[in-house]
N, CA, C and O atoms as a Tinker XYZ file with bonds, in Angstrom:
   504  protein
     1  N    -25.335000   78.844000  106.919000    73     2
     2  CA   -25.531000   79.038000  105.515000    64     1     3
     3  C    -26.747000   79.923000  105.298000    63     2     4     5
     4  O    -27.678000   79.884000  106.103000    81     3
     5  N    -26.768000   80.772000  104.165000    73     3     6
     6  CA   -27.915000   81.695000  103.680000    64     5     7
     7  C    -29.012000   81.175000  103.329000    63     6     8     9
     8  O    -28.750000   80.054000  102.893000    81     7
     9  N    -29.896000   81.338000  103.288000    73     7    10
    10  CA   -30.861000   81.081000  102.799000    64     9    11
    11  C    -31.689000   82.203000  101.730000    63    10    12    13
    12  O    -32.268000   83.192000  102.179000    81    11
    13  N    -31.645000   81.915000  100.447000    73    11    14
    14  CA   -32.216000   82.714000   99.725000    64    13    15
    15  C    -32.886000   82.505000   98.577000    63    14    16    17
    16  O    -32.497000   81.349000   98.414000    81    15
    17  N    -33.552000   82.696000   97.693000    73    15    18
    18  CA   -34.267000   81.792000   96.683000    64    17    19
    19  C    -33.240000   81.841000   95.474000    63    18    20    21
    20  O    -32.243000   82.550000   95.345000    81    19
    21  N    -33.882000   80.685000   94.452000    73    19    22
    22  CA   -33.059000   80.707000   93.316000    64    21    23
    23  C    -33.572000   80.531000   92.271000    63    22    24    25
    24  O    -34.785000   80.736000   92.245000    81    23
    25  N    -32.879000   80.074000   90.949000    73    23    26
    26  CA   -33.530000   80.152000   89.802000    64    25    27
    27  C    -32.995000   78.877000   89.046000    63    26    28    29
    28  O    -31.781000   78.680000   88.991000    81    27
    29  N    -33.856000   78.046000   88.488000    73    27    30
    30  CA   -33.261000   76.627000   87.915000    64    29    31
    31  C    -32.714000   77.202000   86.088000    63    30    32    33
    32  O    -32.960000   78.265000   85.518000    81    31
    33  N    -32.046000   76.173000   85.678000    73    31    34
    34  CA   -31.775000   76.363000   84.290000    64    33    35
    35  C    -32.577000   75.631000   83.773000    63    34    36    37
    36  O    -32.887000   74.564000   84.303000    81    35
    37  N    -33.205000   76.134000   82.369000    73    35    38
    38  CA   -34.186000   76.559000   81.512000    64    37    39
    39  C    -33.619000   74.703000   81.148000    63    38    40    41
    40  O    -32.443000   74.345000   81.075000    81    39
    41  N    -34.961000   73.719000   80.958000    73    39    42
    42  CA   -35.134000   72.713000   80.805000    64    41    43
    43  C    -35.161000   72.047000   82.061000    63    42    44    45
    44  O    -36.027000   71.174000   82.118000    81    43
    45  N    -34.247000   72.246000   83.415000    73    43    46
    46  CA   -34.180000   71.254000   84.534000    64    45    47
    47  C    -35.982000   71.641000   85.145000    63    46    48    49
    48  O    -36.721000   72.552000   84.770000    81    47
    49  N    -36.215000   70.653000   86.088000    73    47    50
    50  CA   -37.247000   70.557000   86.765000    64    49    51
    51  C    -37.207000   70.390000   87.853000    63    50    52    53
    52  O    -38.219000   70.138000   88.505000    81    51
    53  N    -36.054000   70.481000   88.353000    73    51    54
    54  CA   -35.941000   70.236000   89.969000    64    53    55
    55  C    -36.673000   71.490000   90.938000    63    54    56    57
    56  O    -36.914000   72.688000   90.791000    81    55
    57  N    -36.829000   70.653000   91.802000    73    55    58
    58  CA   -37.753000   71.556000   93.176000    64    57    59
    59  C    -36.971000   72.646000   93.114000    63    58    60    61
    60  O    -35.834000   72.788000   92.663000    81    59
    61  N    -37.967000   73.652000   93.794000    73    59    62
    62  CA   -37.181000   74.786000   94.781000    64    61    63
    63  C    -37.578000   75.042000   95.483000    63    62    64    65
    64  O    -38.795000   75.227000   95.471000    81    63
    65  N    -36.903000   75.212000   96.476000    73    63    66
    66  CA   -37.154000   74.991000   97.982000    64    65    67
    67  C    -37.083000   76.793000   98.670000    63    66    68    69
    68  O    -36.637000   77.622000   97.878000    81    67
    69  N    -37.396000   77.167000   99.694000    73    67    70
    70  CA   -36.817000   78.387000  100.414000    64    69    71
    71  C    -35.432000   79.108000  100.145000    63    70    72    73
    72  O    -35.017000   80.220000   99.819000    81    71
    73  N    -34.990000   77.951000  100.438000    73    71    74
    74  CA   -33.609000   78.185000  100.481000    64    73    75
    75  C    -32.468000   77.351000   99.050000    63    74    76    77
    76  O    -31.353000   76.830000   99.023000    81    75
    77  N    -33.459000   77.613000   98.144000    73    75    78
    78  CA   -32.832000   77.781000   97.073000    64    77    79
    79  C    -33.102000   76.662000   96.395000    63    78    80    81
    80  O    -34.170000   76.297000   96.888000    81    79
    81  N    -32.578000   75.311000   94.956000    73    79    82
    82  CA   -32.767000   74.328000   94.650000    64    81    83
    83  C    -32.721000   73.015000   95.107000    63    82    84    85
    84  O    -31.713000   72.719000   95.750000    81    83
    85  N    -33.398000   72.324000   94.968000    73    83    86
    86  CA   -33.115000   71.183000   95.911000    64    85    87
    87  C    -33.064000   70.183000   94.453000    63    86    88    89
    88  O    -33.947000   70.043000   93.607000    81    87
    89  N    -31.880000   69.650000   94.509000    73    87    90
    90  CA   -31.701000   68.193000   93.516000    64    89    91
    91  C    -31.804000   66.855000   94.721000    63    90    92    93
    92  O    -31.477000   66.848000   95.908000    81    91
    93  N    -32.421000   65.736000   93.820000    73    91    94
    94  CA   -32.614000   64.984000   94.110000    64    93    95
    95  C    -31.731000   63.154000   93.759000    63    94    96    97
    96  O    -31.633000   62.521000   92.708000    81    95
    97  N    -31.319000   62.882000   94.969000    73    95    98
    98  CA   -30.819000   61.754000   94.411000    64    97    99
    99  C    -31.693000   60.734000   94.503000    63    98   100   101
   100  O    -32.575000   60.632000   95.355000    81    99
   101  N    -31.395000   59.791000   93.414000    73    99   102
   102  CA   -32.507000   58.604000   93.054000    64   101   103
   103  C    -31.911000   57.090000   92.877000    63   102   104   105
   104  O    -30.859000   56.596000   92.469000    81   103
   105  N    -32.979000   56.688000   93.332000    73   103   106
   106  CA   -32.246000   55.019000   93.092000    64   105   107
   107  C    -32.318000   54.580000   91.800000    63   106   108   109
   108  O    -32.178000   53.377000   91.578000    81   107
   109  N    -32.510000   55.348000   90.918000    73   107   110
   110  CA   -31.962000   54.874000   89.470000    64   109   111
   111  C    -30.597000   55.702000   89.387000    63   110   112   113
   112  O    -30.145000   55.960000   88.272000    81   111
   113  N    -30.047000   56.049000   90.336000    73   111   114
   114  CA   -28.371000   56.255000   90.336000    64   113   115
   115  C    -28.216000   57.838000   89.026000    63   114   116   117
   116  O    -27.516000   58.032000   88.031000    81   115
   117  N    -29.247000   58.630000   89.729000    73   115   118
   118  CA   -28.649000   59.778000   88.702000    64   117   119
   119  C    -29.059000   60.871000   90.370000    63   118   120   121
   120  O    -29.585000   60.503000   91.420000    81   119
   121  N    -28.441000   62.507000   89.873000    73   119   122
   122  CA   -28.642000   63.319000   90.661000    64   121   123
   123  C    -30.061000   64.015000   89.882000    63   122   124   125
   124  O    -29.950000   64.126000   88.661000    81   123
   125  N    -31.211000   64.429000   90.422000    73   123   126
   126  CA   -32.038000   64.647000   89.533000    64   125   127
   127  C    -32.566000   66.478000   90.021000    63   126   128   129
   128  O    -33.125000   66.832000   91.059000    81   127
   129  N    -32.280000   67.038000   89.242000    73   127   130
   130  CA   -32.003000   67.794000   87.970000    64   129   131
   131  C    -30.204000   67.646000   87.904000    63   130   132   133
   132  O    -29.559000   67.849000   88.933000    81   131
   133  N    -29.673000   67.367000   86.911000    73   131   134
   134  CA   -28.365000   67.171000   87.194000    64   133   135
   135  C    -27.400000   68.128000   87.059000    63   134   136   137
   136  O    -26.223000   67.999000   87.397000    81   135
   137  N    -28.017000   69.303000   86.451000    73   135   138
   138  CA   -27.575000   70.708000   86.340000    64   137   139
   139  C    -28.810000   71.640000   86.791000    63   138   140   141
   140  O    -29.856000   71.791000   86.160000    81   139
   141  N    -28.516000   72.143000   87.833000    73   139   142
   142  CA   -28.975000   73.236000   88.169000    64   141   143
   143  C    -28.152000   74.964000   88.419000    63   142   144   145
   144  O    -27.108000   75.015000   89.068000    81   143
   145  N    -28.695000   76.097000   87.902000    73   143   146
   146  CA   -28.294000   77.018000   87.985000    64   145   147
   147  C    -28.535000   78.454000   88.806000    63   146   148   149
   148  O    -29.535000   79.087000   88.466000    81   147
   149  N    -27.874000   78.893000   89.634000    73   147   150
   150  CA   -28.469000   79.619000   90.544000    64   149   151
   151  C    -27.384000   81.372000   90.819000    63   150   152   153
   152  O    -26.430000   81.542000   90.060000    81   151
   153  N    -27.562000   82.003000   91.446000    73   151   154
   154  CA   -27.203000   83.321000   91.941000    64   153   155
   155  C    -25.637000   83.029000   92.951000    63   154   156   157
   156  O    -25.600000   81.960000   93.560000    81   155
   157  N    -24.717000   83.754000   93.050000    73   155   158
   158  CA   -23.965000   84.007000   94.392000    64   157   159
   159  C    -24.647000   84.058000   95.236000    63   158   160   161
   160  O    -25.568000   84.865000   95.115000    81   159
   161  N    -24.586000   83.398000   96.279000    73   159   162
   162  CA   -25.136000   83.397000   97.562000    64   161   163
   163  C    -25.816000   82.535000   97.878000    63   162   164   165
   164  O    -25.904000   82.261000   99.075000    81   163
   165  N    -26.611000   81.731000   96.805000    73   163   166
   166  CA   -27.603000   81.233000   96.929000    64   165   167
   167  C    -27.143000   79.352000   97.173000    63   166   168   169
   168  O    -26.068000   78.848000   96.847000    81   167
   169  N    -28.225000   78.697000   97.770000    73   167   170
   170  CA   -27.458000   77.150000   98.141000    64   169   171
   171  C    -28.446000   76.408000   97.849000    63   170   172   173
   172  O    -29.652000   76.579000   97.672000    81   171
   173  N    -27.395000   75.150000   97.818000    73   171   174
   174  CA   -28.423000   74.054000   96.664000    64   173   175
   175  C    -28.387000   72.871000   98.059000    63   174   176   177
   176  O    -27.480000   72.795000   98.887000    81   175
   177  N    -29.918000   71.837000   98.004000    73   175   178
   178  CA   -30.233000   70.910000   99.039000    64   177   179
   179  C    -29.865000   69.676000   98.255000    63   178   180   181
   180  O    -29.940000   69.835000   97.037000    81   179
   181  N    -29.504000   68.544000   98.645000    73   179   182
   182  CA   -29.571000   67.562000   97.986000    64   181   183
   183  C    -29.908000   66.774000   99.007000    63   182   184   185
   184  O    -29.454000   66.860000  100.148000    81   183
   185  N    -31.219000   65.497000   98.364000    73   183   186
   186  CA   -31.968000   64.749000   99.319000    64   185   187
   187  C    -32.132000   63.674000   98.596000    63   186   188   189
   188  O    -32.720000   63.610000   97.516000    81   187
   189  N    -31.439000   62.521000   99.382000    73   187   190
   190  CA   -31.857000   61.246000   99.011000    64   189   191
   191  C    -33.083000   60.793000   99.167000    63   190   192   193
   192  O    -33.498000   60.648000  100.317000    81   191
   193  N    -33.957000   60.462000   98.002000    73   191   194
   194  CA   -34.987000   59.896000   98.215000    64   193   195
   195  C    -34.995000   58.125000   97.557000    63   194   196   197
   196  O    -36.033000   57.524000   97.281000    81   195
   197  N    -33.956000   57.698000   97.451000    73   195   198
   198  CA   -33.805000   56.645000   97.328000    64   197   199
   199  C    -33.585000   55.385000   98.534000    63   198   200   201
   200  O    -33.408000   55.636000   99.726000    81   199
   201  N    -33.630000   54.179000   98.027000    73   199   202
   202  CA   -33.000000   53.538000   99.262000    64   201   203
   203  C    -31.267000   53.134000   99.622000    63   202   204   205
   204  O    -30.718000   52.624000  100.599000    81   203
   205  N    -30.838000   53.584000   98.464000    73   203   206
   206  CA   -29.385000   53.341000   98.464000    64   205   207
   207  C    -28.991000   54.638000   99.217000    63   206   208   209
   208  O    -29.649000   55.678000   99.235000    81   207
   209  N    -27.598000   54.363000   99.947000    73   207   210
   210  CA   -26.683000   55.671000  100.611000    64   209   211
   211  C    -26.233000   56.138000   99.516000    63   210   212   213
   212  O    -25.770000   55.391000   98.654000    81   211
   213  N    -26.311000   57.731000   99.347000    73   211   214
   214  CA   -25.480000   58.539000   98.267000    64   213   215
   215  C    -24.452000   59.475000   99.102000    63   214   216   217
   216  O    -24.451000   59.462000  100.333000    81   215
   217  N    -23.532000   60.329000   98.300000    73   215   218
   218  CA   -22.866000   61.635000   98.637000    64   217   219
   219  C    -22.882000   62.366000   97.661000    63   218   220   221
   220  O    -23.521000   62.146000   96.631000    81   219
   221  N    -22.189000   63.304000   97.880000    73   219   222
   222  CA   -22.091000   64.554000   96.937000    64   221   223
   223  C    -20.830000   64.901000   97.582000    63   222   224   225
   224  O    -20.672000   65.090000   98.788000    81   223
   225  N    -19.861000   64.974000   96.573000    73   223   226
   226  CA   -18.584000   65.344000   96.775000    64   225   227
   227  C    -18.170000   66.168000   95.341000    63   226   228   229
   228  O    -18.742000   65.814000   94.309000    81   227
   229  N    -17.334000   67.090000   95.296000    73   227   230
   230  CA   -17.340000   68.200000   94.319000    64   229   231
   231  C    -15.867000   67.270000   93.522000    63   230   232   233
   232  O    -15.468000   66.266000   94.111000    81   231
   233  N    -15.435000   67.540000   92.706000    73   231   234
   234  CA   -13.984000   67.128000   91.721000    64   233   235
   235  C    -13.340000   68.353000   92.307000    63   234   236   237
   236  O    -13.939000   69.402000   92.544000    81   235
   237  N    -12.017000   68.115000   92.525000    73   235   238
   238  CA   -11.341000   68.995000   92.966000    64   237   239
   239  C    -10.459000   69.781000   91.582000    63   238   240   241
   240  O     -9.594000   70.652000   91.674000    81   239
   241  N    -10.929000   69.239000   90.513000    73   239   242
   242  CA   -10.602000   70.157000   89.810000    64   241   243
   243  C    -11.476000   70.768000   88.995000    63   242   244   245
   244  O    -11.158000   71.433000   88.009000    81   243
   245  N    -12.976000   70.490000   89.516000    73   243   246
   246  CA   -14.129000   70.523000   88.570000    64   245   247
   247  C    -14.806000   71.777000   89.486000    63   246   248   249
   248  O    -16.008000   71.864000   89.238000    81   247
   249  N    -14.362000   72.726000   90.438000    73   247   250
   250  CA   -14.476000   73.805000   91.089000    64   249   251
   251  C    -14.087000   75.148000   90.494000    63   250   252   253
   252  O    -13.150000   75.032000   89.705000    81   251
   253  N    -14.515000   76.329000   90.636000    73   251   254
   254  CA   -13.723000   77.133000   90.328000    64   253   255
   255  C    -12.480000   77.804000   91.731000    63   254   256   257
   256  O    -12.697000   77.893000   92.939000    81   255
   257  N    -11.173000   78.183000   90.917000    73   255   258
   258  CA   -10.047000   78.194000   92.174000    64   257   259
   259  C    -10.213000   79.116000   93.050000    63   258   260   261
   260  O     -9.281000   78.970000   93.841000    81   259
   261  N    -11.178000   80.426000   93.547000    73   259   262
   262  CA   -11.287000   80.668000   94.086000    64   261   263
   263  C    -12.103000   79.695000   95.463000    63   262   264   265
   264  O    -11.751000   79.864000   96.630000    81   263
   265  N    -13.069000   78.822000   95.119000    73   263   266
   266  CA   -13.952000   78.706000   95.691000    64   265   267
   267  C    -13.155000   77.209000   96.817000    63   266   268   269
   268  O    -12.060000   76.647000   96.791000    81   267
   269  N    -14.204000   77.078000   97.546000    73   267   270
   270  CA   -13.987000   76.413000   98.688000    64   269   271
   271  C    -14.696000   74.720000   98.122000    63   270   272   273
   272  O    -15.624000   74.335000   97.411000    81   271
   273  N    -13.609000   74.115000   98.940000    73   271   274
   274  CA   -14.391000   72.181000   98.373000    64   273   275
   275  C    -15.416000   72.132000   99.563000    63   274   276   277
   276  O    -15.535000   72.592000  100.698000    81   275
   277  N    -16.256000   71.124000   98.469000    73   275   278
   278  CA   -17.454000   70.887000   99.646000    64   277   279
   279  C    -17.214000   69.288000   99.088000    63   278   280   281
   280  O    -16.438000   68.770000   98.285000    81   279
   281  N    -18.576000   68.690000  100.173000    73   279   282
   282  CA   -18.588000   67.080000  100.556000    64   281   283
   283  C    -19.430000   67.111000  101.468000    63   282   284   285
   284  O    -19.308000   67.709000  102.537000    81   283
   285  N    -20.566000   66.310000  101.020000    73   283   286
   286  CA   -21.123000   65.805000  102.593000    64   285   287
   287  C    -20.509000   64.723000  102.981000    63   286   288   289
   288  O    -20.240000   63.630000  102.483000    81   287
   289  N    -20.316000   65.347000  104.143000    73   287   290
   290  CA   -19.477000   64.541000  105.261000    64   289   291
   291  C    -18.453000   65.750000  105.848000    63   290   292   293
   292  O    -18.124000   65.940000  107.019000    81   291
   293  N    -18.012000   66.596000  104.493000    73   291   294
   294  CA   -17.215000   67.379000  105.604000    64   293   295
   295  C    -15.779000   67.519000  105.318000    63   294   296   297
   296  O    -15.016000   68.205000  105.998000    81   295
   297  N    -15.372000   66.684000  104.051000    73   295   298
   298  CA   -14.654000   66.245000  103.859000    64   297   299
   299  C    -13.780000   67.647000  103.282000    63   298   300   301
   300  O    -14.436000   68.507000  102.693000    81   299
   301  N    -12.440000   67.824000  103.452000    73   299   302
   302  CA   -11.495000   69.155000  102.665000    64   301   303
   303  C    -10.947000   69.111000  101.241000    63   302   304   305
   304  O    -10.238000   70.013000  100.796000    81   303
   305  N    -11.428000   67.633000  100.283000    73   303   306
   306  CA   -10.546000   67.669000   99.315000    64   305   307
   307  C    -11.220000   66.246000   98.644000    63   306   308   309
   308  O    -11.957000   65.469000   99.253000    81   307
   309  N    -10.761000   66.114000   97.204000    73   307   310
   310  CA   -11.401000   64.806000   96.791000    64   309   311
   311  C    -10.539000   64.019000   97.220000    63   310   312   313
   312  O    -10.807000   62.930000   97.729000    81   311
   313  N     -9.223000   64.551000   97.041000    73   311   314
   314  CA    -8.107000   63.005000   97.847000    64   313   315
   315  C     -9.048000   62.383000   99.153000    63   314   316   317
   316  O     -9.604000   61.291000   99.268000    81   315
   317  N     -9.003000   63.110000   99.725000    73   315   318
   318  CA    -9.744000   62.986000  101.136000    64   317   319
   319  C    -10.773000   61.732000  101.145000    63   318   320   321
   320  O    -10.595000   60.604000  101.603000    81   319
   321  N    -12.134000   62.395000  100.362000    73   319   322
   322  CA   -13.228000   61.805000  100.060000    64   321   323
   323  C    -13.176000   60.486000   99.522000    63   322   324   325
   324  O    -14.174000   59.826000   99.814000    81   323
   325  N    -12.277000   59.860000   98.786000    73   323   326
   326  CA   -11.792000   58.807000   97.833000    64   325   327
   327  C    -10.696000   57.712000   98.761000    63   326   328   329
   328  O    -10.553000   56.515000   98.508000    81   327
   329  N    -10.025000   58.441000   99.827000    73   327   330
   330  CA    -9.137000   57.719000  100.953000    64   329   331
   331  C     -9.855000   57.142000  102.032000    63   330   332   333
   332  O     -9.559000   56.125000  102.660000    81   331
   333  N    -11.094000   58.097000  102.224000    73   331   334
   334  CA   -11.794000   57.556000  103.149000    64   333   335
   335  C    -12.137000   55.872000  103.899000    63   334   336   337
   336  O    -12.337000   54.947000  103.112000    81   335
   337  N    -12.159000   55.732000  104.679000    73   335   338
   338  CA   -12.755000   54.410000  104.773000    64   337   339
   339  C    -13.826000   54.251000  105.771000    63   338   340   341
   340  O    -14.146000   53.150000  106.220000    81   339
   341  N    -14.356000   55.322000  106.100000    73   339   342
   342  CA   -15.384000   55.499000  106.720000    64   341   343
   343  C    -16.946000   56.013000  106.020000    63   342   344   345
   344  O    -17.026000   56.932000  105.205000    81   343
   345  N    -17.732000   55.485000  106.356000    73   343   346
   346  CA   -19.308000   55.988000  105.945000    64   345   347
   347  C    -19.617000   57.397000  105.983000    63   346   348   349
   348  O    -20.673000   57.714000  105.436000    81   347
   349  N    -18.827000   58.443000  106.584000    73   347   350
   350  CA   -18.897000   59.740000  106.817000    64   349   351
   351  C    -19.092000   60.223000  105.575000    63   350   352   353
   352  O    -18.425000   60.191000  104.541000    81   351
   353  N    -20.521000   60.846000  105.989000    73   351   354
   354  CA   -21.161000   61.524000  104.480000    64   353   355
   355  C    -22.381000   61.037000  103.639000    63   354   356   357
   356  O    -23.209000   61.773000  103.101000    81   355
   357  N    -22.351000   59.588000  103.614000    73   355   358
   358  CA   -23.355000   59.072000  102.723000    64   357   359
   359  C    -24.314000   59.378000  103.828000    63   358   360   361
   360  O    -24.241000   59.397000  105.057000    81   359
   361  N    -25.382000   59.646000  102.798000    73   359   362
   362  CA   -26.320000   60.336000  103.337000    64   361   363
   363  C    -27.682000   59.233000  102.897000    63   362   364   365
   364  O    -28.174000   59.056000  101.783000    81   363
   365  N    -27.933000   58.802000  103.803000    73   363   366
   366  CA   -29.526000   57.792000  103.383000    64   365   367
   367  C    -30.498000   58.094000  103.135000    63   366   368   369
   368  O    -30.715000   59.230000  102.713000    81   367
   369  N    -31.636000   57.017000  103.334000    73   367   370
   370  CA   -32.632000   57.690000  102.825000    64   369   371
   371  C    -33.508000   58.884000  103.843000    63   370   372   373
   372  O    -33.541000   58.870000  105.073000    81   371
   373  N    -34.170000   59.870000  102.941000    73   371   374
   374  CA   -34.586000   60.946000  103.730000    64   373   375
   375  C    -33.327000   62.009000  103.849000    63   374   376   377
   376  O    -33.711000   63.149000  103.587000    81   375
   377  N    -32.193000   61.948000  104.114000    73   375   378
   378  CA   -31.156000   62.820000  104.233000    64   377   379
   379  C    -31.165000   63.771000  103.747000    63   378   380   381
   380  O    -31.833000   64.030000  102.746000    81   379
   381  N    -30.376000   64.585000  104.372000    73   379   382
   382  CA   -30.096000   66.009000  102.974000    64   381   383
   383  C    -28.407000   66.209000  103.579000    63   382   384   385
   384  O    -27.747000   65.599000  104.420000    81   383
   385  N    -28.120000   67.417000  102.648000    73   383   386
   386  CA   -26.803000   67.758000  102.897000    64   385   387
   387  C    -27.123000   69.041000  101.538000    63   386   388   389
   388  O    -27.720000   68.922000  100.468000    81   387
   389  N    -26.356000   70.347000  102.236000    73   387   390
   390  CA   -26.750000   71.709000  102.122000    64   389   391
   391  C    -25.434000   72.422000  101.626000    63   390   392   393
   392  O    -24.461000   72.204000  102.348000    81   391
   393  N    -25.226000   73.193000  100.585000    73   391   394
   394  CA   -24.051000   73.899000  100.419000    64   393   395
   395  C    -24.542000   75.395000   99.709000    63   394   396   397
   396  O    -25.384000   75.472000   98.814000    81   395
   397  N    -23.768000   76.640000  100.364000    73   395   398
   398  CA   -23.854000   77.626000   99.721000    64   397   399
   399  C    -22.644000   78.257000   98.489000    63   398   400   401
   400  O    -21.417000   78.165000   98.450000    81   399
   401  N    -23.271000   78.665000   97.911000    73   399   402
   402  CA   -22.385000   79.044000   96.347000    64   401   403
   403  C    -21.861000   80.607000   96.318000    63   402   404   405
   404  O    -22.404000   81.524000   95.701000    81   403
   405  N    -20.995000   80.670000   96.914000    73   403   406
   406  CA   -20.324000   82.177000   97.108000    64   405   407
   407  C    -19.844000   82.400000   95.654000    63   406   408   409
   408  O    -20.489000   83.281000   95.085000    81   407
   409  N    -18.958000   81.872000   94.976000    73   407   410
   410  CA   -18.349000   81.466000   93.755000    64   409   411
   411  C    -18.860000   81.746000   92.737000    63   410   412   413
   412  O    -19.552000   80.783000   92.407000    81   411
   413  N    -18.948000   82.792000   91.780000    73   411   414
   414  CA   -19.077000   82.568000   90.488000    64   413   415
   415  C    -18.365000   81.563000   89.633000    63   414   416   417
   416  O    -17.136000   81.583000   89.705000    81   415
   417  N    -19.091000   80.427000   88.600000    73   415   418
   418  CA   -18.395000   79.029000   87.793000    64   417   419
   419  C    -19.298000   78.090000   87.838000    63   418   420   421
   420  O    -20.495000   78.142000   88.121000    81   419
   421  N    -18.368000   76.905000   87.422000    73   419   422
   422  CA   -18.955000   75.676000   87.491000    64   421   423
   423  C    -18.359000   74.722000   88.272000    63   422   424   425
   424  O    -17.242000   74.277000   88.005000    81   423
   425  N    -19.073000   74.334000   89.306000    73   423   426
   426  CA   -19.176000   73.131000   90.215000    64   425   427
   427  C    -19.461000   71.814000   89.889000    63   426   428   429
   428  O    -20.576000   71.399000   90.203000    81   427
   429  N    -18.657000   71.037000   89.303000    73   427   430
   430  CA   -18.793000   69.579000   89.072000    64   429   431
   431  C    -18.549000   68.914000   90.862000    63   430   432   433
   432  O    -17.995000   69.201000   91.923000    81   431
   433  N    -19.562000   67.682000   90.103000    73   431   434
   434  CA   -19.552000   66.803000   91.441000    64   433   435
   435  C    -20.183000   65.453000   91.104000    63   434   436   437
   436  O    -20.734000   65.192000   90.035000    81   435
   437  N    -20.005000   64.437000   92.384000    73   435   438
   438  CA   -20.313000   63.191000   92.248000    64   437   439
   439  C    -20.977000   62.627000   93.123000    63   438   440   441
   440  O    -21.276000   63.356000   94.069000    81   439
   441  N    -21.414000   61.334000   93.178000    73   439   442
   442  CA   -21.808000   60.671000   93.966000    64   441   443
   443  C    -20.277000   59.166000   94.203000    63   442   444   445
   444  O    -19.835000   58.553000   93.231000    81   443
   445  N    -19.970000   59.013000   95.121000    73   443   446
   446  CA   -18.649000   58.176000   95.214000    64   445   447
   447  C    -18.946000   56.792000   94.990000    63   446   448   449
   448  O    -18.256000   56.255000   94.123000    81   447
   449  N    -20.018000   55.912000   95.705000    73   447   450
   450  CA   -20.185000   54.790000   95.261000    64   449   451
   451  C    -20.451000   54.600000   93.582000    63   450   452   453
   452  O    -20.128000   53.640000   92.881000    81   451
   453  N    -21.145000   55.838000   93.194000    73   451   454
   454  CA   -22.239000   55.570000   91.683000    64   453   455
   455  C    -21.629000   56.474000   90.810000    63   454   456   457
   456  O    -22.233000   56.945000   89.846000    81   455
   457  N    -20.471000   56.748000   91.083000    73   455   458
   458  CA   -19.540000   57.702000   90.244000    64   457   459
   459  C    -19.667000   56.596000   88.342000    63   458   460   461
   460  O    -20.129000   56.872000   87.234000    81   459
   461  N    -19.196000   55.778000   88.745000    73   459   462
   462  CA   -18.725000   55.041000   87.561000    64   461   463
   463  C    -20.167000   54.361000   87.227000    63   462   464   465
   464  O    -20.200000   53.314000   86.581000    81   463
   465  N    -21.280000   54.950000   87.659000    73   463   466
   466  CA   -22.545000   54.426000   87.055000    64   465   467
   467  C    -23.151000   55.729000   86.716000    63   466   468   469
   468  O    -24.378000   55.825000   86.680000    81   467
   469  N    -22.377000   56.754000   86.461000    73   467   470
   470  CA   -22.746000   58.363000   85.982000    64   469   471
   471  C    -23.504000   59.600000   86.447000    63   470   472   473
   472  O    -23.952000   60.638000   85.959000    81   471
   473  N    -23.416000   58.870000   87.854000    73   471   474
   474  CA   -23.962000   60.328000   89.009000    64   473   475
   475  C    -23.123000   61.157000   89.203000    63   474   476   477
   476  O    -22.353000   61.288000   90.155000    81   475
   477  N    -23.262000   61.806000   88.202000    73   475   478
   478  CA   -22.726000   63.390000   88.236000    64   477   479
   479  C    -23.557000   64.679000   88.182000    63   478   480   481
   480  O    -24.712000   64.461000   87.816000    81   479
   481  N    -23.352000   65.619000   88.378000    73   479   482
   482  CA   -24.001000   66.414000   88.165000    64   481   483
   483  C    -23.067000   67.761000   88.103000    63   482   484   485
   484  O    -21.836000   67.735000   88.088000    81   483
   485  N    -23.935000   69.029000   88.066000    73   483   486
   486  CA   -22.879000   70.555000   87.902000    64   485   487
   487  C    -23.885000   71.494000   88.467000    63   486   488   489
   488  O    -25.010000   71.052000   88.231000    81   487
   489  N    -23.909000   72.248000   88.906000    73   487   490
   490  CA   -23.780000   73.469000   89.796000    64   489   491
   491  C    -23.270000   74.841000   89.253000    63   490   492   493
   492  O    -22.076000   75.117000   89.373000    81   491
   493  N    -24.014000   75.582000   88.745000    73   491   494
   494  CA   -23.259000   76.733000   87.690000    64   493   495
   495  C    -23.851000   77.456000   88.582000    63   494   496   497
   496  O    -24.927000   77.130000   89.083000    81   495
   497  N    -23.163000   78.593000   88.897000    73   495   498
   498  CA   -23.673000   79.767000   89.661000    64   497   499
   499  C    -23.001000   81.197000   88.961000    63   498   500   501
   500  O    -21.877000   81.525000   89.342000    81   499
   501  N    -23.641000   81.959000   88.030000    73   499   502
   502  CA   -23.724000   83.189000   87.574000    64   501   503
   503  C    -24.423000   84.449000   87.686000    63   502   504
   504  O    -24.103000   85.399000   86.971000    81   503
């Protein structure tokens, strides 16, 4: 993956890192900045600093159709991610998990355990 700098959207506060934004997951069960906005090319970090296991898995219809599904863990699809029955992916504490944004759109995504407690977040890359 590239590494290149980026640019947050006007109100978020999330870090930025080298290699572009870094959102943060939290044990108050949100992704923190929960929209961040950045360049083609450019890739976003996400790091649990909580004590709960999180993921980041994209909506498979919350992508734009050119672009490629992501998941930490690795996963090809939300069916996938949601069938699972393995831990593959949650990412603990200290973790990260890294994706680059080739894609012009909007990238919706989740956290799978804390979905239905409103860890969501979006990913706009213009």
């Amino acid at each position: 993956m590239l590494a290149v700098g980026a640019t947050a959207i006007a109100g978020c506060l999330g870090g930025s890192g080298p290699s572009g934004p870094t959102v943060t997951m939290t044990g108050d069960l949100r992704f923190d900045p929960a929209d961040v906005a950045i360049d083609p090319g450019q890739q976003v970090t996400w790091v649990n600093e909580s004590g709960v296991p999180h993921t980041t898995s994209a909506y498979g219809e919350g992508i734009p159709d050119e672009a490629s599904y992501f998941a930490s863990g690795g996963y090809e699809s939300e069916q996938a991610v949601r069938q699972s029955t393995s831990a593959r992916g949650f990412l603990e504490r200290g973790e990260t998990y890294s994706y680059t944004f080739d894609v012009t759109g909007t990238y919706q995504y989740f956290c799978l355990p804390h979905e239905e407690s409103g860890m969501v977040g979006r990913v706009i890359v213009e």
